[in-house]
C-alpha positions as CSV (number, residue, x, y, z in Angstrom):
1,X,5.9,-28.8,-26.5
2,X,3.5,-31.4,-25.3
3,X,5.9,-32.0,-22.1
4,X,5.8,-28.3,-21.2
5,X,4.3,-27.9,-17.4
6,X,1.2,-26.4,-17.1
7,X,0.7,-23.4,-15.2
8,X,-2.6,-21.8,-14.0
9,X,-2.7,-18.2,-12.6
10,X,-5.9,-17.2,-10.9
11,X,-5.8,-13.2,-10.4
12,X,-3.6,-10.9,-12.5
13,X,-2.6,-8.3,-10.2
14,X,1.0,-7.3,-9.4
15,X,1.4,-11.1,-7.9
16,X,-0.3,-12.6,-10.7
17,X,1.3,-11.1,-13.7
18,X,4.6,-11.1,-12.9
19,X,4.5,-15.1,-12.0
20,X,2.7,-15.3,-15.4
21,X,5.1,-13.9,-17.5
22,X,8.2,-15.7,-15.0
23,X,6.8,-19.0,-15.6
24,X,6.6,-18.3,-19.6
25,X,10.2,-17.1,-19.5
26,X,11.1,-20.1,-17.9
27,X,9.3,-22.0,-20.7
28,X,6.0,-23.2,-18.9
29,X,2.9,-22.9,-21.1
30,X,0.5,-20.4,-19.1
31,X,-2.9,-19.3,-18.5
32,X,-3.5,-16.0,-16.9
33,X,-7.1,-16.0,-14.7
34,X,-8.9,-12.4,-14.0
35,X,-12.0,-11.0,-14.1
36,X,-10.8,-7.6,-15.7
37,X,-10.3,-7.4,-19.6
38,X,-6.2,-6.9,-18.8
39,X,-3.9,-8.0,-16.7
40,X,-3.1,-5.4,-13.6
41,X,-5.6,-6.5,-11.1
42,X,-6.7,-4.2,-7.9
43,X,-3.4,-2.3,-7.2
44,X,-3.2,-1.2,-11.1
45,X,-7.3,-0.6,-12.0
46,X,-8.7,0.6,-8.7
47,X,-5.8,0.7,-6.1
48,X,-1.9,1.5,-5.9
49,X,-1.6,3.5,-9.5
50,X,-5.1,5.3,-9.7
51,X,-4.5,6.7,-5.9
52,X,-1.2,7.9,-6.6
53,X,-2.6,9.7,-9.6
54,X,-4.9,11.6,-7.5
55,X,-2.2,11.9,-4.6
56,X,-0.1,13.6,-7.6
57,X,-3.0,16.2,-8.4
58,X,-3.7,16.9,-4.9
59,X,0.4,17.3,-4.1
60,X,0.1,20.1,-7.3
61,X,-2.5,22.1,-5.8
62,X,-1.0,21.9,-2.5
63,X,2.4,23.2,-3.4
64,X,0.7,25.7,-5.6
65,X,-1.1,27.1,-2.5
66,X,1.5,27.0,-0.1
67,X,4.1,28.6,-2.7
68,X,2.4,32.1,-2.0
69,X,4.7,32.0,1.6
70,X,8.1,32.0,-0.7
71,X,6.4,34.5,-3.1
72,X,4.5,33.0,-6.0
73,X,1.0,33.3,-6.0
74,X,-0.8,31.6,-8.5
75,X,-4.7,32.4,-7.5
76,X,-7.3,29.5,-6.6
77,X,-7.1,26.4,-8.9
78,X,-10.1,25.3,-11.1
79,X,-10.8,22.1,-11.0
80,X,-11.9,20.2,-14.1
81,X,-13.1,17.2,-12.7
82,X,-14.2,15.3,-15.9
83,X,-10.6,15.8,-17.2
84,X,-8.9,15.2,-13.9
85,X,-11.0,11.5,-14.2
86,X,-10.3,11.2,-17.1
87,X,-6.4,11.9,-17.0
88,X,-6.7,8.8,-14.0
89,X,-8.3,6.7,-16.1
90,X,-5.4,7.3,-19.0
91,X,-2.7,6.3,-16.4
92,X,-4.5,3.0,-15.8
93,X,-5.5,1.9,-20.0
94,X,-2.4,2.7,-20.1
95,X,-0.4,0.6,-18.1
96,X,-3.1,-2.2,-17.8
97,X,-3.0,-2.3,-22.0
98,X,0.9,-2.3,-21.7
99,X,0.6,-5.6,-19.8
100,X,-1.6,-7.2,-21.7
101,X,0.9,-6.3,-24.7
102,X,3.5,-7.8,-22.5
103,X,1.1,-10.7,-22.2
104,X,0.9,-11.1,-25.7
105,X,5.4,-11.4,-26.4
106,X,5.6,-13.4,-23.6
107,X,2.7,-15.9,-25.4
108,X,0.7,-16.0,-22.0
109,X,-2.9,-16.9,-22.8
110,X,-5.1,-14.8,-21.0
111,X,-8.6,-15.7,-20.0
112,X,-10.7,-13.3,-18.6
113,X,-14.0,-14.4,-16.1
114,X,-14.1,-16.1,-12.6
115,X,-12.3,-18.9,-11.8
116,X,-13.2,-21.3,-9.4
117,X,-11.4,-24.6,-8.5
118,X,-13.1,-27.9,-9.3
119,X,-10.0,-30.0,-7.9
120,X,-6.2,-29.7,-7.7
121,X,-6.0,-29.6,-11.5
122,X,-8.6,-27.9,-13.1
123,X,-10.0,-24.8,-12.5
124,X,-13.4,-23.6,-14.7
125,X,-13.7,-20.1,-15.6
126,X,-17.2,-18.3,-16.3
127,X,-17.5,-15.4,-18.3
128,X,-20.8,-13.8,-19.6
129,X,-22.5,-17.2,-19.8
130,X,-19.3,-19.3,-21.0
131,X,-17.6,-22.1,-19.4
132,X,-13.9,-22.3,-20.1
133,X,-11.8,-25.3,-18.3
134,X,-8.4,-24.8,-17.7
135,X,-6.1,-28.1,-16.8
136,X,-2.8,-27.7,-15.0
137,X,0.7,-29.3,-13.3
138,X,0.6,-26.5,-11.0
139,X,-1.4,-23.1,-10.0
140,X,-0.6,-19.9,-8.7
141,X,-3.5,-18.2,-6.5
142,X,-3.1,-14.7,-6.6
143,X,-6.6,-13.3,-5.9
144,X,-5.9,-10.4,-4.0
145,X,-8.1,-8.6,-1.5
146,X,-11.1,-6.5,-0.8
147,X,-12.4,-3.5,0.8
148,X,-13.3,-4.8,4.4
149,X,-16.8,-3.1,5.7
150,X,-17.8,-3.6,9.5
151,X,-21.2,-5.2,9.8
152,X,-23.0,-2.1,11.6
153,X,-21.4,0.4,8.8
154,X,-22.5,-1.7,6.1
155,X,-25.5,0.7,3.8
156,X,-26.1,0.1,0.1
157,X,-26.1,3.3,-0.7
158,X,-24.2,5.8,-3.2
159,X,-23.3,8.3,-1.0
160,X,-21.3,5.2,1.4
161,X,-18.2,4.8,-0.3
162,X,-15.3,2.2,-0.1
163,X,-11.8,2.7,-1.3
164,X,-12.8,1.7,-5.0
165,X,-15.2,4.3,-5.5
166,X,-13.6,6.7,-3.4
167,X,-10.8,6.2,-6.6
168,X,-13.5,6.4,-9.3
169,X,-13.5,10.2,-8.4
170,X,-17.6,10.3,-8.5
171,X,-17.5,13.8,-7.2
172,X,-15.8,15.9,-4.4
173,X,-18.6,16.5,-1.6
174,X,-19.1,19.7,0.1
175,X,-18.5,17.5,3.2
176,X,-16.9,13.7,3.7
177,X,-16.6,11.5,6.7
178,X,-12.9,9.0,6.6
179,X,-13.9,6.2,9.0
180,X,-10.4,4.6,9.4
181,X,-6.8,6.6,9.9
182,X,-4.7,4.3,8.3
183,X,-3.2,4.3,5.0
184,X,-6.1,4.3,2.5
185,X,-8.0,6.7,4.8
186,X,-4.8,9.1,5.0
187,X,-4.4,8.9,1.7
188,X,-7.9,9.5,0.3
189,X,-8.5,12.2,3.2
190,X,-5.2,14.0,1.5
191,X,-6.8,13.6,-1.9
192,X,-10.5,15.1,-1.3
193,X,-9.3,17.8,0.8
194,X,-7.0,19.4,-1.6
195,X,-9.2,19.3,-4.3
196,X,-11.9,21.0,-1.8
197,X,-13.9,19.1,0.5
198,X,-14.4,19.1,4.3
199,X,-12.8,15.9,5.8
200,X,-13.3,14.1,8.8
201,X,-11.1,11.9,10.0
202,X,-12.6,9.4,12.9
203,X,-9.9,6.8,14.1
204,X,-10.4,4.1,16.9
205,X,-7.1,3.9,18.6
206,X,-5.0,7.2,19.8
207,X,-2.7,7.4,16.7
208,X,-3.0,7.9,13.1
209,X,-1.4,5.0,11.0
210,X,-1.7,2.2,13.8
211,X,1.8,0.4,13.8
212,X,3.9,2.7,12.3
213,X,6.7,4.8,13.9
214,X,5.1,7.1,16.4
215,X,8.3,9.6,15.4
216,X,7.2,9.7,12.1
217,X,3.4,9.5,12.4
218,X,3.7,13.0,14.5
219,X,5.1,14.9,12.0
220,X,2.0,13.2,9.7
221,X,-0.4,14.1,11.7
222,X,0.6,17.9,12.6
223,X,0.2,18.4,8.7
224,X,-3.1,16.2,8.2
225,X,-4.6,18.6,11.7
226,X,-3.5,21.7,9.4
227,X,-5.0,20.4,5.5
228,X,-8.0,18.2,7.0
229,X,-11.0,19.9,9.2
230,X,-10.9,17.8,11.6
231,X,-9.1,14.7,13.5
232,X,-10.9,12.7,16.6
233,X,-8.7,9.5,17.4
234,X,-10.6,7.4,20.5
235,X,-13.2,7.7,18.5
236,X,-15.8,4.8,16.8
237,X,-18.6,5.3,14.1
238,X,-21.9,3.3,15.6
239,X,-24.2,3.7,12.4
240,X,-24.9,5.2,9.5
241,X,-28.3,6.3,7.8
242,X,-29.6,8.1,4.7
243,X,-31.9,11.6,5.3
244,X,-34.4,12.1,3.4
245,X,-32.5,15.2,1.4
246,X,-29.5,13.3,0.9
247,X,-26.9,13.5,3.6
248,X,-25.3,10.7,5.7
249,X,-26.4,10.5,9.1
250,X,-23.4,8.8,11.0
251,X,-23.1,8.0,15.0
252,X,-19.9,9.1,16.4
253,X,-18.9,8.0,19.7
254,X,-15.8,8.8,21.5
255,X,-15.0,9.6,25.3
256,X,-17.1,12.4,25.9
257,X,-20.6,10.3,24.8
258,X,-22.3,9.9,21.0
259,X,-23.2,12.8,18.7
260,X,-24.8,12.6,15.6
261,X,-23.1,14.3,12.5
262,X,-24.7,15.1,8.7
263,X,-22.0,14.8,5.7
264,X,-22.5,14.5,2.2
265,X,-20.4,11.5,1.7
266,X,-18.9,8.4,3.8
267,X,-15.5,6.8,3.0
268,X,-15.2,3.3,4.5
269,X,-11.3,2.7,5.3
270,X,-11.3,0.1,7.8
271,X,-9.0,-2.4,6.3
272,X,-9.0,-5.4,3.6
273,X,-9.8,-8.8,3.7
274,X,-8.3,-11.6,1.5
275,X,-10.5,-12.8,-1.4
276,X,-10.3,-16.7,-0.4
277,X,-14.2,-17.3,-0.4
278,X,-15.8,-18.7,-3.4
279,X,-13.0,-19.7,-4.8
280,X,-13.5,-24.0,-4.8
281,X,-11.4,-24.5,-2.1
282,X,-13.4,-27.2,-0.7
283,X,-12.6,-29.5,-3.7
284,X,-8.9,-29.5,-2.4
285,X,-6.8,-29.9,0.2
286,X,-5.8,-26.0,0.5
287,X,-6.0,-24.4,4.2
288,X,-7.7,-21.3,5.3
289,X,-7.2,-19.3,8.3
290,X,-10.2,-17.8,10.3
291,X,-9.2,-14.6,9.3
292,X,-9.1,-15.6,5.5
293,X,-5.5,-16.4,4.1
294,X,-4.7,-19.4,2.3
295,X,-1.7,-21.6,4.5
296,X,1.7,-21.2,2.8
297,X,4.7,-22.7,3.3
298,X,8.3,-21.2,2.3
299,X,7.7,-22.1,-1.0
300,X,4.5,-20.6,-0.9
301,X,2.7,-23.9,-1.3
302,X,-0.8,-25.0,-0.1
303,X,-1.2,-28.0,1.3
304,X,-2.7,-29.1,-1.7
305,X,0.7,-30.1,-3.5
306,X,0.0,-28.5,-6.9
307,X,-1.6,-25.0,-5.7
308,X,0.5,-22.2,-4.3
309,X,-0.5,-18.8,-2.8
310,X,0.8,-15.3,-2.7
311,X,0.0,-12.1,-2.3
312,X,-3.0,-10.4,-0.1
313,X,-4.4,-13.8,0.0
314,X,-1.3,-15.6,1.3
315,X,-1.3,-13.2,4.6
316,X,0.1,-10.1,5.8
317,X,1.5,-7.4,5.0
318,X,-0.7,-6.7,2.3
319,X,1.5,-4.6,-0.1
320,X,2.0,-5.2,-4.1
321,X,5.7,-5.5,-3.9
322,X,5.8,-8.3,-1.5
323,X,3.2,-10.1,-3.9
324,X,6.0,-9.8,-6.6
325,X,8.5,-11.1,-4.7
326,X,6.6,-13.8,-3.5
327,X,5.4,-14.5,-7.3
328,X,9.2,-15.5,-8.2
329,X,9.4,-17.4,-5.1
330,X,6.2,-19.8,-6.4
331,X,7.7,-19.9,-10.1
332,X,11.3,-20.7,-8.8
333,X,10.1,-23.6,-6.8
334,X,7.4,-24.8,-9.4
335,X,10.6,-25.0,-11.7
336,X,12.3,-27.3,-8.7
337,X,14.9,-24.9,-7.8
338,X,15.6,-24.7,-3.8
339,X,13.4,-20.7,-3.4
340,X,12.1,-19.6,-0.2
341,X,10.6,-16.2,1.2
342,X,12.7,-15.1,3.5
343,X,13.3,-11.7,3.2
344,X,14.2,-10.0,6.6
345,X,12.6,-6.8,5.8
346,X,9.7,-5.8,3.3
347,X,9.8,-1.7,3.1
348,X,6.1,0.0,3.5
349,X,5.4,3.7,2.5
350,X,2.5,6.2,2.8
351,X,1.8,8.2,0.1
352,X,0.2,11.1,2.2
353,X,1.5,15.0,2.3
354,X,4.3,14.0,3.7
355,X,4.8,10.4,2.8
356,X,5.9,7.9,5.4
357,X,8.3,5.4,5.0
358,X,9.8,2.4,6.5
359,X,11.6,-1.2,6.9
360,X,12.9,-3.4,9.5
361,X,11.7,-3.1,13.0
362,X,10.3,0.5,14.2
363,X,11.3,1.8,17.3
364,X,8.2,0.4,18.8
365,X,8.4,-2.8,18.1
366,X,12.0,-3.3,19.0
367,X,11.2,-1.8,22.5
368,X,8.3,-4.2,23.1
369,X,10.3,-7.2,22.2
370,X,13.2,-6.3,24.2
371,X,15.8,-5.6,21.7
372,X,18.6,-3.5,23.0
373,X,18.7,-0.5,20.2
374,X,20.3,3.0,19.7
375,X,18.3,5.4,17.9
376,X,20.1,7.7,14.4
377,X,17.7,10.9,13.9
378,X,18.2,13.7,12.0
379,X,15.3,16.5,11.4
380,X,15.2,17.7,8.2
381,X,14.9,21.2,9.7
382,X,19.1,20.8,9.3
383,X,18.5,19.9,5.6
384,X,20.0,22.4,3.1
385,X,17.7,20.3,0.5
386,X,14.9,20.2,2.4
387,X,14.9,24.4,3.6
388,X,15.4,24.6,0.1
389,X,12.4,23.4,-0.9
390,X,10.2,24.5,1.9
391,X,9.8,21.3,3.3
392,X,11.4,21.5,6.9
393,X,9.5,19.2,9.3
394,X,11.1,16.0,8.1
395,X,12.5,13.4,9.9
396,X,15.1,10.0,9.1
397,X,16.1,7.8,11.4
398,X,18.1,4.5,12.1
399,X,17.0,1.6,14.2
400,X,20.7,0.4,15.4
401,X,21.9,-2.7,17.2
402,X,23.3,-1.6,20.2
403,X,26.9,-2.4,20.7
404,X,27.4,-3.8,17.1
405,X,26.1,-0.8,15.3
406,X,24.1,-3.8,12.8
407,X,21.0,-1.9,11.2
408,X,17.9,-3.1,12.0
409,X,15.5,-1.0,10.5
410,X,14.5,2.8,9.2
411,X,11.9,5.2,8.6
412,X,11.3,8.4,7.1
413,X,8.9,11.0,6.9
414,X,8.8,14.1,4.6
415,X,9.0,14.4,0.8
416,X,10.1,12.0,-1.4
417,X,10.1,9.6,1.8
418,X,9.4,6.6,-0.8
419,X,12.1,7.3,-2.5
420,X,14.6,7.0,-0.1
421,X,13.1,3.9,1.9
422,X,15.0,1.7,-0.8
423,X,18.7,2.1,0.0
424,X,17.8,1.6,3.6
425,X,15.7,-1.5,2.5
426,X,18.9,-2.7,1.2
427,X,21.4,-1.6,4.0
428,X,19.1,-3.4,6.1
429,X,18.9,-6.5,4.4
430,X,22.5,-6.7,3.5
431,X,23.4,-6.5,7.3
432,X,25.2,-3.1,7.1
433,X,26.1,-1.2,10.0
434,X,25.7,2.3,10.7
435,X,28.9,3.0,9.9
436,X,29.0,1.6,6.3
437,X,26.1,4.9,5.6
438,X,28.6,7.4,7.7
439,X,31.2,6.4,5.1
440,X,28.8,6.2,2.1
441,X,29.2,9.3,0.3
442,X,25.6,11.1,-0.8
443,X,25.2,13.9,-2.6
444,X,25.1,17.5,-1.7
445,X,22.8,19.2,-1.3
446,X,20.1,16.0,-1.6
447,X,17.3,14.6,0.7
448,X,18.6,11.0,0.3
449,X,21.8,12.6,2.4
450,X,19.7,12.8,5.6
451,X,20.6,9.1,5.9
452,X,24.4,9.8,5.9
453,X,23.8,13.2,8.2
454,X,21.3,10.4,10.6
455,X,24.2,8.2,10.9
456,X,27.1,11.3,11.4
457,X,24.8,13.4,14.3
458,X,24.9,9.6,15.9
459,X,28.4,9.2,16.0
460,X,29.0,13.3,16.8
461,X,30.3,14.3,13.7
462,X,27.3,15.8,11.2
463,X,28.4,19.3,9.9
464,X,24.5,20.5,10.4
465,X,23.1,18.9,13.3
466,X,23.9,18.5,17.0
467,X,22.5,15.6,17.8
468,X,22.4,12.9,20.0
469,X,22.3,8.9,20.4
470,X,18.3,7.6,20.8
């Protein structure tokens, strides 16, 4: 036992646990680092989880609203919002107790407070006045990320509110302003309008979900322009200040000059930053970039020999499941054995009303880099599954290698879009072609078929669809 390598893991989100509980598998004697009494970091306490819990709630009321056009009517929902919180906050205990049972079996040692490096083997840990030092062989930093607030939008103030409170479900305001139309805003702006408010939407480009496939952000945004009040892309927030009876004062400016709005609340979506400050760095050799992330090789090592990175902090993109990936990757090569990350395509989904779904390269992308690509689509008006179910204006599509017919990406809009993003994730990264889906038989009548029907209307031979090569 007394030859067992030590193993340090600062920050127990869905990087940090799993590469706990790896490493004690393999037989390394750990100790798990967070500032949260459980194990389940951001994504689980005040992220991924709680969001999709209110995404859940808000998809309920939706469908029960829009069921009245196929003939049910089921009269205005009352909202409960004390239960409703408190139904969120079961989800996360929860899960976040599950872990910590987990961490328990698995004979992980879990200490809970800060941890800051003093050198490349010891990291000290404060909690409520304590001290704790913990010695190791090798650590794992998976610290995460935070809510990223522009300078001239920063106000201490209740009613301002970043993703983390927006989650703690304070209230729903007559009347709230989403600076930021990416994900988080999207998703958050999908939430509080369901369950009643008056959204805003301001975004600084000329598209909703910067980056992602313009075919599939269109059909996004036609439904957000329909469930949100209002939409201005080109358009920047300047300030923000509190009225004396309790509103927001924010300055918009877009093309047309600066106005100045009221609203009862202020979400602040504008993006994440890796949590690399604080941390002790300086007492090693580990590398930062100007924009935050810890240097990584392959391996996911620092280039401090005995510290590795992954997750938010190790660089983009920022998503849970490539942390756990990555976590394996850092236990694998802690053990010795010849891991790298190198997987050619990480899948990312929306988990707006409709989701949004992709891998690989988007048709963008592949366009700007040159990359000579046909185009699969099929609309999910031609879905027997999707008329079914009222849910018509989807969209899957096929990035393909011209000539060879290789798959090099995918995206999906519509419901259940999350779902479906993992057997192209797979085609993609196994090197399939398009015709490997053509021959793959789905079920029928399903969503998941729109990926064989993409592939037949490409090749002129869908049963539904007349369609066309991109």
């Amino acid at each position: 036992m007394a030859d067992r390598l030590r193993v340090a893991v600062l920050g127990a989100g869905p990087g940090g646990y799993p590469a706990a509980f790896l490493a004690a598998e393999r037989g390394m004697d750990v100790t798990l680092i967070d500032t949260r009494p459980n194990p389940g970091g951001v994504c689980l306490y005040e992220g991924c989880i709680p969001s999709k819990a209110l995404l859940h709630a808000a998809s309920v009321v939706t469908e029960a609203r829009e069921a009245e056009a196929i003939g049910l009517r089921f009269g205005a929902p009352t909202l409960d919002l004390d239960r409703l919180r408190a139904w969120k906050d079961g989800v996360v205990r929860g899960l976040t107790g599950g872990l910590a049972q987990i961490a328990r079996a698995r004979k992980v040692r879990f200490v809970q407070g800060r941890g800051r490096f003093v050198d490349s083997h010891t990291l000290r840990v404060a909690h409520d006045g304590e001290l704790t030092e913990v010695q190791f062989d090798a650590a794992i930093m998976a610290t995460g990320s935070s809510p990223s607030v522009p300078p001239p939008l920063r106000l201490d103030s209740p009613r301002v509110w970043d993703a983390s409170a927006a989650l703690a479900l304070p209230e729903v305001p007559g009347t709230l302003l989403v600076v930021g139309g990416g994900y988080i805003g999207l998703e958050m702006a999908s939430v509080y309008a369901a369950l009643g408010s008056r959204v805003t939407v301001v975004e600084a480009t000329g598209g909703l979900l910067p980056g992602a496939d313009r075919d599939l952000v269109e059909v996004l945004a036609r439904r957000v322009a329909a469930n949100v009040g209002q939409v201005h892309l080109h358009m920047t927030v300047q300030a923000l200040a509190e009225t004396d009876d309790g509103d927001v004062h924010a300055t918009l400016a877009g093309s047309t000059g600066t106005e100045d709005v009221r609203f009862d609340r202020v979400l602040i979506a504008t993006g994440r930053r890796p949590n690399s400050a604080d941390l002790g760095l300086e007492g090693t050799r580990v590398l930062v970039t100007p924009r935050g992330f810890v240097e990584v090789n392959a391996q996911r090592r620092t280039a401090e020999p005995s510290i590795y990175a992954i997750g938010d902090v190790a660089g983009e993109p920022m998503l849970a499941h490539k942390a756990t990936h990555e976590a394996r990757v850092a236990v694998e090569a802690i053990a010795g054995e010849p891991s790298a990350w190198e997987p050619p395509v990480v899948p990312a989904v929306i988990y707006t009303d409709p989701e949004v779904a992709w891998c690989g390269l988007t048709e963008t992308e592949a366009r700007a880099r040159g990359v000579d690509i046909e185009v699969a689509r099929f609309p999910w008006s031609a879905s027997g599954r999707a008329a079914a179910a009222a849910d018509r204006e989807g969209l899957t599509k096929w990035i393909v290698e011209a000539g060879s017919g290789r798959l090099l990406g995918a995206g999906v809009v519509g419901r259940g879009a999350g779902e479906l993003i993992g057997e192209a994730t797979l085609a993609v990264e196994m090197g399939a072609r398009l015709e490997d889906i053509r021959l793959t038989v789905h079920p029928h009548p399903s969503r998941s078929e729109t990926l064989m029907e993409a592939a037949e209307a490409f090749f002129g031979t869908s049963p539904h669809y007349l369609g066309r090569r991109g």
